[in-house]
Rosetta silent file (secondary structure, phi, psi, omega in degrees, C-alpha in Angstrom):
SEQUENCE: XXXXXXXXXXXXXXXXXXXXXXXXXXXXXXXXXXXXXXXXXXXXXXXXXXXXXXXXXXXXXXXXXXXXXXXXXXXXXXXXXXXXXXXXXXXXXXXXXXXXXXXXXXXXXXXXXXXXXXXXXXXXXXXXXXXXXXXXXXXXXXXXXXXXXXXXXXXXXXXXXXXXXXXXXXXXXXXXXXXXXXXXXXXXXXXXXXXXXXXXXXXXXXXXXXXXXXXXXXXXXXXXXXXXXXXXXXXXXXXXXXXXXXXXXXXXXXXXXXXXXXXXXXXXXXXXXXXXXXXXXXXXXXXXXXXXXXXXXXXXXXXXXXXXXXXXXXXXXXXX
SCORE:     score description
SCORE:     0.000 S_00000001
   1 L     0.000  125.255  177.236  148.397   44.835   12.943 S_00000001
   2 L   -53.557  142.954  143.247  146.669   48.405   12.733 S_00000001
   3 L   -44.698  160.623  142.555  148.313   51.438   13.636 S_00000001
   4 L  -141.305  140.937 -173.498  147.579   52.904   17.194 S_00000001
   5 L   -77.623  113.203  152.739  148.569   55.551   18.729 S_00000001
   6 L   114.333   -3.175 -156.786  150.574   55.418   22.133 S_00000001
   7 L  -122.663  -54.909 -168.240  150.009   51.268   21.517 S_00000001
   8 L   -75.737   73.002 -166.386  151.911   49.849   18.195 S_00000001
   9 L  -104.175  171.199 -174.484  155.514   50.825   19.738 S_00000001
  10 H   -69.627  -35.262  170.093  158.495   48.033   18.655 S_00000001
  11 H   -53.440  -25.163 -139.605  157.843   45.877   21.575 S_00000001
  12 H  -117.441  -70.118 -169.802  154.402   45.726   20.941 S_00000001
  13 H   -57.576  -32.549  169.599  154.815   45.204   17.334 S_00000001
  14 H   -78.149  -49.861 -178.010  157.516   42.179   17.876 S_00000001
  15 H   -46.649  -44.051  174.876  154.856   40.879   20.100 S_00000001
  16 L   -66.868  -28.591 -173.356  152.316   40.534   17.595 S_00000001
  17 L   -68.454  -57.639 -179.142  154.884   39.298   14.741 S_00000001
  18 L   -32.893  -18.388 -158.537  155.186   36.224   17.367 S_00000001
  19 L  -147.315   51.961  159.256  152.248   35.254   16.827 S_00000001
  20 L    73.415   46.642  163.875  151.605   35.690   12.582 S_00000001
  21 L   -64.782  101.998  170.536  151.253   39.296   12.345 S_00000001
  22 L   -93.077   33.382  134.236  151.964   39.915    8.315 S_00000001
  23 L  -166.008  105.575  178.524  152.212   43.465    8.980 S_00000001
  24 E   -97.052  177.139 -177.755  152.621   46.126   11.344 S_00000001
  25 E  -159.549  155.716  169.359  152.945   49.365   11.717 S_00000001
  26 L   -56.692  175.871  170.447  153.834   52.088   13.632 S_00000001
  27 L   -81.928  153.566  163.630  151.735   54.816   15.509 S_00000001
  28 L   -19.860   90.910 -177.187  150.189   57.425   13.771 S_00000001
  29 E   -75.907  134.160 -177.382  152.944   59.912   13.177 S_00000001
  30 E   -83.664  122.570  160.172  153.026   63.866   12.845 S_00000001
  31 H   -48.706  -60.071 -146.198  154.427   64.605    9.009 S_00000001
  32 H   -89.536   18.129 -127.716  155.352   68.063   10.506 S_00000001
  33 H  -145.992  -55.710  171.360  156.806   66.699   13.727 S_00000001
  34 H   -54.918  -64.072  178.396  159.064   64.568   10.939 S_00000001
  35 L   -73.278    4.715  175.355  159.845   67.702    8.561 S_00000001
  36 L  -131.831   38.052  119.631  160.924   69.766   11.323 S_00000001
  37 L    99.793   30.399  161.746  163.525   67.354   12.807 S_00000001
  38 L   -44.869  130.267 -165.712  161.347   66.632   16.435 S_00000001
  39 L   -79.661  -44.771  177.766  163.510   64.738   18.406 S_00000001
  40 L   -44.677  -70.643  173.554  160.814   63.218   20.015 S_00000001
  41 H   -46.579  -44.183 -158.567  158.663   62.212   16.555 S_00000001
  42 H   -99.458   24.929  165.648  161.756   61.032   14.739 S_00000001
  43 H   -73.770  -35.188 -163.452  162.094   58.500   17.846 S_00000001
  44 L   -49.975  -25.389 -158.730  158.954   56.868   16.077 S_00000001
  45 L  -102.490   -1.291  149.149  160.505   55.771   13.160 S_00000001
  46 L   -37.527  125.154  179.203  162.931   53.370   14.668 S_00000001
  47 L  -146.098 -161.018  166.290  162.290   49.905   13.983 S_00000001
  48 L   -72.978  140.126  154.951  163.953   46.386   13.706 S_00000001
  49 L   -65.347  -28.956 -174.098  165.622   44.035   11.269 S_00000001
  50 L  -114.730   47.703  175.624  163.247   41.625   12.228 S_00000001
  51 L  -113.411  -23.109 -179.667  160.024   43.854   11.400 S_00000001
  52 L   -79.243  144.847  -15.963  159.514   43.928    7.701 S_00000001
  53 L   -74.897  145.942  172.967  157.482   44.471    6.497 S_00000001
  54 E  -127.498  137.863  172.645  156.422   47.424    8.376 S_00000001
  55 E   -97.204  145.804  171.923  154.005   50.425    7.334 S_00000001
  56 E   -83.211  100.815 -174.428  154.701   53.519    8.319 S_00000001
  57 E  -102.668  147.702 -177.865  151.563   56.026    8.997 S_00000001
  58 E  -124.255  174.142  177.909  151.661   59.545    8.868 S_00000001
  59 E  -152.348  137.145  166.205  148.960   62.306    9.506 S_00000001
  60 L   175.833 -170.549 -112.671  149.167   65.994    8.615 S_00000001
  61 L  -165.975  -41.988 -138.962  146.755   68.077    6.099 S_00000001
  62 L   -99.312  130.828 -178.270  149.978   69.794    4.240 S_00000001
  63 H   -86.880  -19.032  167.447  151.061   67.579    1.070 S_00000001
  64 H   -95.011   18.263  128.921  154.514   68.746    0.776 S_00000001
  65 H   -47.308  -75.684 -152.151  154.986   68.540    4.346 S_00000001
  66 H   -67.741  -36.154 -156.429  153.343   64.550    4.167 S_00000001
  67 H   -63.745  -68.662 -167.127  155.764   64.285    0.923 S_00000001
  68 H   -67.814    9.875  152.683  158.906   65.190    2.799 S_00000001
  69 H   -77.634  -45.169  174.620  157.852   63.381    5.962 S_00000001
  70 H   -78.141  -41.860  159.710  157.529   60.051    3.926 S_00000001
  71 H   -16.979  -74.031  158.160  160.950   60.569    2.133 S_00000001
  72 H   -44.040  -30.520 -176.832  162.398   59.852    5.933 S_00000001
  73 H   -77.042  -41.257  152.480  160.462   57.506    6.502 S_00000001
  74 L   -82.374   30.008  169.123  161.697   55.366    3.614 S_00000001
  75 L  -100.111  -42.665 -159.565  165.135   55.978    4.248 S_00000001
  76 L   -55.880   -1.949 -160.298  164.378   55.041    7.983 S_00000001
  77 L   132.833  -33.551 -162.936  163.061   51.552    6.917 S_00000001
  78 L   -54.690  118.260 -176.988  159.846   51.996    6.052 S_00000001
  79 L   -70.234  -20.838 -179.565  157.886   49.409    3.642 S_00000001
  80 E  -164.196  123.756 -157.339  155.012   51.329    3.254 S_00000001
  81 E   -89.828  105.774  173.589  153.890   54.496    3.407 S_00000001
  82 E  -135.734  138.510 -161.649  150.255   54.763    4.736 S_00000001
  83 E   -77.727  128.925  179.131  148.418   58.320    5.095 S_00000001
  84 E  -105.395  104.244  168.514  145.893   58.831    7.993 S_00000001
  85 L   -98.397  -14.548 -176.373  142.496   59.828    6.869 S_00000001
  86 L  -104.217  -18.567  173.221  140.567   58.420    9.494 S_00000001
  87 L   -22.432  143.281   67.524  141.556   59.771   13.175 S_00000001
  88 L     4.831  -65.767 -140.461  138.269   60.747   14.869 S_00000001
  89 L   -74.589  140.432 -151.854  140.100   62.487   17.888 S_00000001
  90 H   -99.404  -12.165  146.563  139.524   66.314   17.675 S_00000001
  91 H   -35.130  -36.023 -153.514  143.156   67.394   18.455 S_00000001
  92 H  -110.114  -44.465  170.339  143.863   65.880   15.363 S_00000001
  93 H   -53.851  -35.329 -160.675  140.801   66.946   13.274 S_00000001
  94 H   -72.724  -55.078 -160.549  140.969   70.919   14.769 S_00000001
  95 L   -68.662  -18.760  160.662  144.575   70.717   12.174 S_00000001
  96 L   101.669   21.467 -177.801  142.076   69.788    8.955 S_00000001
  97 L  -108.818  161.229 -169.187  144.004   66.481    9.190 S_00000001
  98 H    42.896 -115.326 -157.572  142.885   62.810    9.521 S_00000001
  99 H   -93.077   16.129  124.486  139.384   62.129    9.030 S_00000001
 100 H   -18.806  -63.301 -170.635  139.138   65.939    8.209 S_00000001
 101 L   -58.435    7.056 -146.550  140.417   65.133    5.036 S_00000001
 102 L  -121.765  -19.843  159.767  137.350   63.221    4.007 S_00000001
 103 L   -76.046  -11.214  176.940  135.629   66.900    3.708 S_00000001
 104 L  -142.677   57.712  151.198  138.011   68.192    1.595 S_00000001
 105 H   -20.555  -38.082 -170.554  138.240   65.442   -1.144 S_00000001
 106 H   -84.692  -40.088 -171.725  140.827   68.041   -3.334 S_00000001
 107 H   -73.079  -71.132  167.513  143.008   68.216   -0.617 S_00000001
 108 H   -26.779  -67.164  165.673  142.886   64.679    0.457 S_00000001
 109 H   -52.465  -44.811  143.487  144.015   63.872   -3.462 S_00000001
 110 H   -28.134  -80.471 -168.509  146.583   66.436   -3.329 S_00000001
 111 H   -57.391  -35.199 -172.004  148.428   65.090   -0.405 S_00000001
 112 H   -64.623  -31.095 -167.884  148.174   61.422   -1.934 S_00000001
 113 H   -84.347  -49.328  169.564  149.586   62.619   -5.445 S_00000001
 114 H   -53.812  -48.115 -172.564  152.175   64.468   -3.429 S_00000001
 115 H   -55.495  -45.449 -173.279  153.024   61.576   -1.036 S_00000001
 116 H   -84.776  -55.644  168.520  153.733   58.771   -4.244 S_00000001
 117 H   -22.166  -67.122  161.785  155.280   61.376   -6.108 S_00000001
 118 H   -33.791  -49.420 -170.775  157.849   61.971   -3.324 S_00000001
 119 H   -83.920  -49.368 -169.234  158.393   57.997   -2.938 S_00000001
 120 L    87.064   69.950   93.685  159.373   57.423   -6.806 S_00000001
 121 L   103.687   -0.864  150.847  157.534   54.307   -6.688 S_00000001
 122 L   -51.651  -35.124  172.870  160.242   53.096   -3.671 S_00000001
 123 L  -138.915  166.818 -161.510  157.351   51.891   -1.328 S_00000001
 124 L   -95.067  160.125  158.209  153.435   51.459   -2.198 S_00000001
 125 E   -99.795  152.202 -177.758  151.270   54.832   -0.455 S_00000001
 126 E  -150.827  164.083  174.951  148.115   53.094    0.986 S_00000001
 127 E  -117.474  117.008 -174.386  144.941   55.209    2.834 S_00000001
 128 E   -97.561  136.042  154.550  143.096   54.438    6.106 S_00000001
 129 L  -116.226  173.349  161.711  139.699   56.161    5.765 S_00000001
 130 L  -104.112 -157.045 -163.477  136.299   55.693    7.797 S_00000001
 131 L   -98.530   -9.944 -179.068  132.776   55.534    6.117 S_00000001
 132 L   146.555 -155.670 -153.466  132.504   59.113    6.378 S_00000001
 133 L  -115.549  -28.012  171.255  132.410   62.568    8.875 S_00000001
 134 L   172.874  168.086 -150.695  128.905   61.212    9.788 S_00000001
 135 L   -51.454  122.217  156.043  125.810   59.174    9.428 S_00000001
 136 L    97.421   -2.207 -178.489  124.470   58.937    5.835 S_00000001
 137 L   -79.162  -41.310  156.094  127.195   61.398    4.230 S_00000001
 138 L    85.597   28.514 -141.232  128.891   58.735    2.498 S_00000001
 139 H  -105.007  -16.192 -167.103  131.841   60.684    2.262 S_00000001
 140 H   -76.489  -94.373 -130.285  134.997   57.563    2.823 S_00000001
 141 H   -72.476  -15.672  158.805  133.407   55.541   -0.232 S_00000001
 142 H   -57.108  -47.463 -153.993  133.035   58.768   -2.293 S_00000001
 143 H   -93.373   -1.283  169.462  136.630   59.960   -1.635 S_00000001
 144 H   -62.991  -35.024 -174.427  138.275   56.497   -2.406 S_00000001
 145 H  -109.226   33.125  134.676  138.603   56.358   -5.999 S_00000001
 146 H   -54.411  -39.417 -178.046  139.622   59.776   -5.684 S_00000001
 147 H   -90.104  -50.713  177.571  142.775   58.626   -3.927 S_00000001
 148 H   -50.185  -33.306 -173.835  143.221   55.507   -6.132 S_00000001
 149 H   -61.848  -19.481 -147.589  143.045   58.209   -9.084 S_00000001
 150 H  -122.871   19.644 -170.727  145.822   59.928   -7.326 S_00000001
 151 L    44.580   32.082  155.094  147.595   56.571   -6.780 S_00000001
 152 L   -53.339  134.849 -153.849  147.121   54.966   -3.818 S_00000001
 153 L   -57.263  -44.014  160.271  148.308   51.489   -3.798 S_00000001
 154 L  -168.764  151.454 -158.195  145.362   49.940   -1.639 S_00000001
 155 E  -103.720  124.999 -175.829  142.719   51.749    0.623 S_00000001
 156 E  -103.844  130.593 -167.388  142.105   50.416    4.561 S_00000001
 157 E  -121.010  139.236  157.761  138.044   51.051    5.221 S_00000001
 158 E  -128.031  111.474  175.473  137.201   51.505    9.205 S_00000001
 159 L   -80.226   61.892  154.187  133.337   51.423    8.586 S_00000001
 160 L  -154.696  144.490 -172.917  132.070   54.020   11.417 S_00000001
 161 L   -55.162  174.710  164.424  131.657   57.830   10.671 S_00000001
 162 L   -64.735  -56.428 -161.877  134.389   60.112   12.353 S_00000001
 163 L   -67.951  -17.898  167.741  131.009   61.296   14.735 S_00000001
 164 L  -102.051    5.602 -177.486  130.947   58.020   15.965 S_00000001
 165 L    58.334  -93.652 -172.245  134.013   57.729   17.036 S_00000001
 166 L  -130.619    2.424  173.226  134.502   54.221   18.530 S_00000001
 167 L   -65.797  148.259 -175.883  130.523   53.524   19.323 S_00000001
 168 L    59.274 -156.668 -158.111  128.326   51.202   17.854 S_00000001
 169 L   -98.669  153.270  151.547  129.289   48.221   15.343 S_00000001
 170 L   -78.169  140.307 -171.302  131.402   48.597   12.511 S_00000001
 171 L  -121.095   97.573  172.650  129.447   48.173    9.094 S_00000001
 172 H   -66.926   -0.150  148.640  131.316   46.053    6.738 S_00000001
 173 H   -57.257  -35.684  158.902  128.856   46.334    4.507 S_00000001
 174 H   -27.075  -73.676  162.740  130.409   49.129    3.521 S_00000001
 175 H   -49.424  -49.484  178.645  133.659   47.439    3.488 S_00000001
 176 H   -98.524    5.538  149.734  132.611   45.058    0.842 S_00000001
 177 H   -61.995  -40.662  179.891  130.899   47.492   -1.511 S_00000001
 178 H   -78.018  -41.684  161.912  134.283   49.246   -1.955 S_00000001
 179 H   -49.235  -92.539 -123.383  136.260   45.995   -2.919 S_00000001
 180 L   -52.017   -4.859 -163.507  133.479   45.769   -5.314 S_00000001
 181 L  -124.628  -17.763 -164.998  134.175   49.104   -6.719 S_00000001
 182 L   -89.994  142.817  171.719  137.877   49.605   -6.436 S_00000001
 183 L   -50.111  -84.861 -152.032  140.739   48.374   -8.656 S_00000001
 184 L   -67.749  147.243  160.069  143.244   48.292   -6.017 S_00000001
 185 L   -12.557   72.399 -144.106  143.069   46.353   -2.364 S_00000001
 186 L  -102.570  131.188  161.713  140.520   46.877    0.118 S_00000001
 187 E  -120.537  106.259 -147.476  141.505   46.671    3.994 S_00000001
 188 E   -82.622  126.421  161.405  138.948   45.812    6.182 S_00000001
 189 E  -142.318  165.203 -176.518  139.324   47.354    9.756 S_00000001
 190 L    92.670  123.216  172.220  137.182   47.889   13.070 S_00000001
 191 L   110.362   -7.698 -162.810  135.721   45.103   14.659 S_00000001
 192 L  -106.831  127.273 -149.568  138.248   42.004   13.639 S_00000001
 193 L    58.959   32.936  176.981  138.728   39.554   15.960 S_00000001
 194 L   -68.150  164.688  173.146  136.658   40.528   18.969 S_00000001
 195 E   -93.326  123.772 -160.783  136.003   37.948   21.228 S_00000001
 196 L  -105.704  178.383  179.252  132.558   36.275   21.368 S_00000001
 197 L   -55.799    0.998 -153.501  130.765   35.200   24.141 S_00000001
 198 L   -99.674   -9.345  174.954  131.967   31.643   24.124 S_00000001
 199 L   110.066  -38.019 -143.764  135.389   33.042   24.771 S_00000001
 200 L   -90.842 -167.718  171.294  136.589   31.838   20.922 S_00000001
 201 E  -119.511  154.338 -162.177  137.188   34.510   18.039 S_00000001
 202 L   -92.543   96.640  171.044  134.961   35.497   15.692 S_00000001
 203 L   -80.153  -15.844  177.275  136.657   34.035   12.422 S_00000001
 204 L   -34.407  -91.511 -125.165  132.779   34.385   10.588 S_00000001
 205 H   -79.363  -16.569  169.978  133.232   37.813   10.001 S_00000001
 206 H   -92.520  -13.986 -175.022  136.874   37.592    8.598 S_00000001
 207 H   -94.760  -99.030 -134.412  135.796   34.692    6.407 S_00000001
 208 H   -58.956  -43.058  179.893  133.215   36.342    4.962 S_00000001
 209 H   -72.543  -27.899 -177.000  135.041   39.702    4.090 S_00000001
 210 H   -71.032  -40.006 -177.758  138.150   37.673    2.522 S_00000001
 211 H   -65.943  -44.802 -174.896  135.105   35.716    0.152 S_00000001
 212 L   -43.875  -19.383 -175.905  133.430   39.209   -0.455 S_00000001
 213 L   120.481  -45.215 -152.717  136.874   40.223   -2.290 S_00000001
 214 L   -80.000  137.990 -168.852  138.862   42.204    0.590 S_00000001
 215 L   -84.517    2.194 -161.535  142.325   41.497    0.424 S_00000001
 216 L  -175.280  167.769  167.539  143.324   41.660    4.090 S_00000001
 217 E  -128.800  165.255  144.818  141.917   42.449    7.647 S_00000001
 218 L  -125.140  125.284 -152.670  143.575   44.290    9.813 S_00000001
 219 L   -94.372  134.634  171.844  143.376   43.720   13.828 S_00000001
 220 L  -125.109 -104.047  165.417  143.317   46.674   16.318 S_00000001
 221 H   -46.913  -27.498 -166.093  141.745   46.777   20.212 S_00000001
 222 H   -97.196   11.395 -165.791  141.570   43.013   19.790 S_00000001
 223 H  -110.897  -20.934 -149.281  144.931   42.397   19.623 S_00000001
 224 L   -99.060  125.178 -170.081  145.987   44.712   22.694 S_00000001
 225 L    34.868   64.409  114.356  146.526   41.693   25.981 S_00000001
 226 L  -161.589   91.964  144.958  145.397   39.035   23.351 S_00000001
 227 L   -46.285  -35.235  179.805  148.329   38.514   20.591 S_00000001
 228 L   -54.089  -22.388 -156.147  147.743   35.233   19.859 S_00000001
 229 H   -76.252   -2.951  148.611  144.550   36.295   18.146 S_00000001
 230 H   -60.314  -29.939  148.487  146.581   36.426   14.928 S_00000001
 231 H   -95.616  -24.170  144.619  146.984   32.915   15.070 S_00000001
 232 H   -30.390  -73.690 -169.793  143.208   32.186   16.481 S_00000001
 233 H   -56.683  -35.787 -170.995  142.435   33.899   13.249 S_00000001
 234 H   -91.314  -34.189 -154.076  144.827   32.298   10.281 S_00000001
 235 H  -115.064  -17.866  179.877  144.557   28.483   12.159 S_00000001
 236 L    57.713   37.264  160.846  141.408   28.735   14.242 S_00000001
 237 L  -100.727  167.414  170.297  143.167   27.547   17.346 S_00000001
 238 L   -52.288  164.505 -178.358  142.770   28.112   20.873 S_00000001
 239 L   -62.635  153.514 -177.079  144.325   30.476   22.808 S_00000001
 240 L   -66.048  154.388  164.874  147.822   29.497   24.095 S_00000001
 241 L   -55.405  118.655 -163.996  148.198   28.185   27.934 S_00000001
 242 L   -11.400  -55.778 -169.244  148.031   29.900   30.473 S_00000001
 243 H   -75.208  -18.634  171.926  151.985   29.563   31.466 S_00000001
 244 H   -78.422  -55.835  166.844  152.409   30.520   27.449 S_00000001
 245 H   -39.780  -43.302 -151.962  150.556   33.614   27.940 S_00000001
 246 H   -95.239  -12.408  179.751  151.857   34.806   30.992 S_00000001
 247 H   -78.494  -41.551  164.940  155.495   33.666   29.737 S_00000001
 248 H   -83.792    9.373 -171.887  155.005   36.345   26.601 S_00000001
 249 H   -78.412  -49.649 -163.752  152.877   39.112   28.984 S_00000001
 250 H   -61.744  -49.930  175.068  156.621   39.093   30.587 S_00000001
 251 H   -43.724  -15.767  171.132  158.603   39.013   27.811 S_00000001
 252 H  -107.126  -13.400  165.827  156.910   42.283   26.477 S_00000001
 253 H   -74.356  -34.366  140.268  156.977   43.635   29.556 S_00000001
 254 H   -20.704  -81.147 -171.396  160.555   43.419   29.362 S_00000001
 255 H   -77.322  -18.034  170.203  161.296   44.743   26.294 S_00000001
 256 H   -96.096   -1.161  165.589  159.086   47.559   26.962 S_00000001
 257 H   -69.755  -46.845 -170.644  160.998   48.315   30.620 S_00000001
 258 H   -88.071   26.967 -171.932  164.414   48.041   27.911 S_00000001
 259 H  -138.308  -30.577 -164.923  162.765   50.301   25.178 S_00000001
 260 H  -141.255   16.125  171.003  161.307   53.182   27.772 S_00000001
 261 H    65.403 -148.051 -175.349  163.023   52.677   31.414 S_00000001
 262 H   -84.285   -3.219 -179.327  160.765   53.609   33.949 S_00000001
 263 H   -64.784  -17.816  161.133  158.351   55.506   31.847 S_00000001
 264 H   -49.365  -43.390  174.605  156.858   52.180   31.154 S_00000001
 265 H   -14.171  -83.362  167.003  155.295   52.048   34.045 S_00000001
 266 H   -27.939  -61.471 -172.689  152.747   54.669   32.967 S_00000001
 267 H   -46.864  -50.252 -153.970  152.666   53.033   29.398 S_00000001
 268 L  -100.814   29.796  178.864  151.666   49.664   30.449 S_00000001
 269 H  -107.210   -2.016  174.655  148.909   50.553   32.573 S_00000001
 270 H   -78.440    6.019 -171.665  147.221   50.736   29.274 S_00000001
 271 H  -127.446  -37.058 -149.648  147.223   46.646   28.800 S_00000001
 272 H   -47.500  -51.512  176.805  146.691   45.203   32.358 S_00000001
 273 H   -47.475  -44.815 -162.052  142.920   45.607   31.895 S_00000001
 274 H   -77.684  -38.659  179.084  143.373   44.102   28.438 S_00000001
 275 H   -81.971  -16.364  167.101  145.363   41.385   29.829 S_00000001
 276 H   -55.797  -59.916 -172.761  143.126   40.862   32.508 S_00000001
 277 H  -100.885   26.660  160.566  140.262   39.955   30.198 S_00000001
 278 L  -115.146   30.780  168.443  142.124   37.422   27.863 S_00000001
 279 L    62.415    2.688 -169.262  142.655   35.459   31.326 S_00000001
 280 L   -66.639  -34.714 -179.578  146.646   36.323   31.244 S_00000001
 281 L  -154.100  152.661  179.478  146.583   37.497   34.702 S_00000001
 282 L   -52.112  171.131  138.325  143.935   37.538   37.831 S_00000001
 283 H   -36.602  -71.431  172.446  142.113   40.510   39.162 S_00000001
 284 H   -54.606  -35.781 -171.095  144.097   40.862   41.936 S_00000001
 285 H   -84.980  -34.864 -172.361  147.234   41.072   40.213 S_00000001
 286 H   -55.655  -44.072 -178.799  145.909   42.869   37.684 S_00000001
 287 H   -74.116  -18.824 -168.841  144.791   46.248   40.267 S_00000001
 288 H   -88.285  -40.784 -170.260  148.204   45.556   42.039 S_00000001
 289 H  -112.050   33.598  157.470  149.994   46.092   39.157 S_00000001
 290 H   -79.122  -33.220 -159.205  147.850   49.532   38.046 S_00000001
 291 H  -106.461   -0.030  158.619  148.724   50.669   41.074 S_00000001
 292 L   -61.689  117.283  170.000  152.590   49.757   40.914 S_00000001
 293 L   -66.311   -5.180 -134.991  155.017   52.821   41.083 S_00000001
 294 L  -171.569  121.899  159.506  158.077   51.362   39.690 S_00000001
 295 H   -26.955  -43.756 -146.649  159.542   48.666   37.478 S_00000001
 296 H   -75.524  -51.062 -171.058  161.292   47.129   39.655 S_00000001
 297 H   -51.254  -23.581  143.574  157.658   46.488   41.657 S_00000001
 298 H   -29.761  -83.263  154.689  156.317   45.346   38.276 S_00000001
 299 H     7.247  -78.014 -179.510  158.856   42.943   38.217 S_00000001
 300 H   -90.902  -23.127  155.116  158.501   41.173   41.286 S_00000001
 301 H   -39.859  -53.838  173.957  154.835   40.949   40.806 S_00000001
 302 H   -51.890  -64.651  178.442  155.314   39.344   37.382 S_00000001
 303 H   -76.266   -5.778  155.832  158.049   36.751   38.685 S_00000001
 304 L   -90.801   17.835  168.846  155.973   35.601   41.474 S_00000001
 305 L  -119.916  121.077 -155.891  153.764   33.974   39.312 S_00000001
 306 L   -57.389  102.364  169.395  154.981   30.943   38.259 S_00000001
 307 L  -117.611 -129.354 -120.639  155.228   30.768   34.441 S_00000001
 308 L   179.527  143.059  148.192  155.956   28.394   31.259 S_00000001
 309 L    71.666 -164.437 -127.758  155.530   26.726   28.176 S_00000001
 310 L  -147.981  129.753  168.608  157.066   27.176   24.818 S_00000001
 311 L   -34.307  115.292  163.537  157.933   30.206   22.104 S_00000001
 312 L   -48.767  -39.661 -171.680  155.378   30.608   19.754 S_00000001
 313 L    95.888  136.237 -170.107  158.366   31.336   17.261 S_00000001
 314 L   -76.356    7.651  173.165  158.676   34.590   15.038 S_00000001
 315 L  -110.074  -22.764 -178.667  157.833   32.361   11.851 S_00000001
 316 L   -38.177 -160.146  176.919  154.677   30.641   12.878 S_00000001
 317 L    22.950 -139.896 -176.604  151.619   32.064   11.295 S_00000001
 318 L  -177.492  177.247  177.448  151.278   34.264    8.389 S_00000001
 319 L   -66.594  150.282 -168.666  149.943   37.105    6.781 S_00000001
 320 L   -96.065    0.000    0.000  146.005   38.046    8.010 S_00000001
């Protein structure tokens, strides 16, 4: 499971594990938010016993900053350390951080050589980049075996420029040039597991990058109100039944009422749509419960529909 920001929280992340996630990770984290004790930031690094492995990601620009930001992070738990090179979002870019970094190759190596340095060789460092800052620059597949020189463990490719932000297709061509060139692991992201028209998931394109050489995919947007698609993907089955969906949209709706009180509200209004169009819940319920003030009216929306069926179980599936 990719990082996301505001999305991969521990409820979220135990959702996904249900159903053969072989690794998640937290959201995108500020290193300086971490070295300067934010109470807020160092909520992020809270995780589970029943989460490993989990990567940790961090984003910041400064490398002894990133260094002493991952140091917490593996005492907090962490399994992996992975550096955010690829944000797009210009909040994040304006700081010379996330896919920033992909313009200032020296820098970029610098923080990685700080960041493994820091770890002693306790957890792997790994790199999410894009394909570059913008069309035809080329600048992600230049600056990788920059990072591997500087020892990153294995490299995560999101094949669209920074400029396009989340537009057009991802081009995994890309993606499978760089296994071809790299020592180390290539991890294919953007685009894995959409949904095709027929409804099923597009296992092609995950097939084809695992023959091409890339060791892993990782799942993002396509994951957010349809979990299951981690098992769609390792087993090529159908989606679960209806009363099995709608039995785990409550069960994470739960744990995310018992992880943030009523501020879920707000929180969740980011999956109804998503659960809406993996069939989980109607229209109608779906705008009734955008427009719900209050857990508890969450709640009784949610428990007047009649649910179902059987645990997937936190051991099914496997790594993707």
């Amino acid at each position: 499971m990719a990082p996301m920001a505001g999305l991969t929280t521990l409820p979220f992340r135990r959702l996904v594990r249900r159903w053969g996630a072989g690794l998640v990770h937290t959201e995108m984290i500020s290193s300086h938010g971490i070295a300067y004790g934010n109470r807020r930031t160092l909520d992020y690094l809270a995780c589970g016993d029943d989460e490993h492995p989990i990567g940790y990601q961090l984003f910041g620009a400064v490398p002894r900053i990133l260094a002493c930001a991952a140091v917490v992070c593996v005492e907090a738990g962490s399994d992996l350390i992975d550096l955010n090179m690829a944000c797009p979002v210009r909040k994040v870019l304006k700081t010379g951080a996330g896919a920033a970094l992909l313009g200032t190759p020296e820098l970029a190596e610098a923080c990685v050589k700080a960041t493994v340095a820091a770890v002693e060789g306790a957890v792997p460092v790994t790199v999410k980049i894009r394909a570059g800052l913008r069309a035809g620059d080329e600048a992600g597949r230049r600056l990788a075996p920059r990072l591997v020189a500087g020892g990153a463990a294995a490299i995560t490719i999101h094949p669209r420029t920074a400029a396009q932000l989340y537009r057009g297709q991802a081009d995994h061509a890309i993606t499978l040039a760089l296994a071809r060139e790299l020592e180390v692991p290539v991890i294919a992201s953007g685009d894995i597991g959409v949904t095709l028209p027929d409804g099923t998931i597009d296992r092609a394109t995950c097939a084809g990058l695992r023959d091409g050489g890339v060791a892993a995919v990782a799942v993002a947007r396509a994951a957010l109100g349809r979990p299951w698609v981690f098992r769609e993907l390792l087993t090529g089955d159908s989606p679960p039944p209806p009363a099995v969906r709608l039995a785990e949209l409550k069960r994470f709706v739960a744990a995310a009422v018992d992880d943030r009180g009523e501020r879920a509200v707000g929180h969740l209004r980011q999956f109804w749509p998503r659960f809406r169009r993996s069939d989980t819940i109607d229209k109608p319920l779906a705008l009734e419960l955008m427009r719900a003030s209050s857990v508890t009216a969450i709640t009784a929306l949610l428990e007047a529909h009649v649910c179902g069926g059987t645990d997937p179980g936190a051991d099914d599936g496997g790594a993707v």
